[in-house]
N, C-alpha and C positions, 0 to 999 in steps of 0.2 A: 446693786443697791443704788439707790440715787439719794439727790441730793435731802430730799424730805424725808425719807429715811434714815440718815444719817442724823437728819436732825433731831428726829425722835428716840432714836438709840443714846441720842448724846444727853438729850434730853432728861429723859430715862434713870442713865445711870449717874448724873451728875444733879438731878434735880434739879438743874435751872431750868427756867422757862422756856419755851418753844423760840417764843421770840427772839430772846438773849441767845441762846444758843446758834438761830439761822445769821443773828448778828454777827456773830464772833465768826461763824464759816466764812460768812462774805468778806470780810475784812480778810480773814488770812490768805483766802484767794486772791485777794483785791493786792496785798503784799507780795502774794509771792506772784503775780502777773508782773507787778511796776519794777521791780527787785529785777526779774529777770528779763526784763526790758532795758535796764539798765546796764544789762551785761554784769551783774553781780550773782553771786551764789547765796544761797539760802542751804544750811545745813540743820538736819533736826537728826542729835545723837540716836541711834538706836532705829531709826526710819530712815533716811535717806536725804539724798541731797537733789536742789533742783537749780538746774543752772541753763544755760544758752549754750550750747555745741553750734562749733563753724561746719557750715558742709560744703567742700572745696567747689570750685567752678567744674561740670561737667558735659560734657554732649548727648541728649536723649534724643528721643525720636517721637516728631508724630503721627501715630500707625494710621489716622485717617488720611492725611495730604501724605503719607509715606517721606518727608522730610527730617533733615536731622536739626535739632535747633540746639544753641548752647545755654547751659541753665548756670546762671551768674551764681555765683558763691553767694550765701547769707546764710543767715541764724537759726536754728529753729529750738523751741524749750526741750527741755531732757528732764528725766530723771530719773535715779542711781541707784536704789536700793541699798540699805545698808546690808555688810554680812550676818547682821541675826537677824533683820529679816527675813534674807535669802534664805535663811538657814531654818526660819520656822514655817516660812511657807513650805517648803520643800519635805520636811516631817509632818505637815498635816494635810497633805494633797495625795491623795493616793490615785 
């Protein structure tokens, strides 16, 4: 599904405008990017949480020049699933 789908679903079953609706997506994306740029969590009951995971300093490799480079630790977004969602995707995915 993409985003202009989502916005006509939302659309749809909420009856607000197309407009207002692509509004309020962007915003809450627009939130949950700055929030989690900020190193802060964002929790929504019942859906899930979205936050910044550290991921430690490591050594990989580059298979072209066959050398080992070290990949400095930093941040990258996450997010968590709640257990009833786990719980309901897992009952309608067959």
């Amino acid at each position: 599904m993409t985003k202009a789908e989502l916005v006509s679903k939302i659309s749809i079953n909420t009856g607000v405008e197309k407009v207002i609706a692509m509004a309020v997506i962007e915003s809450m994306m627009e939130e949950i990017k700055v929030n989690i740029a900020q190193n802060e969590s964002i929790f929504l009951r019942g859906f899930g949480t979205f936050k910044a995971k550290k991921r430690a300093k490591k050594t990989g490799r580059n298979i072209k020049k066959n050398t080992t480079i070290i990949i400095p630790e930093h941040h990258i977004p996450a997010f968590k699933p709640a257990k009833s969602f786990v719980k309901e995707v897992k009952e309608n995915i067959k």
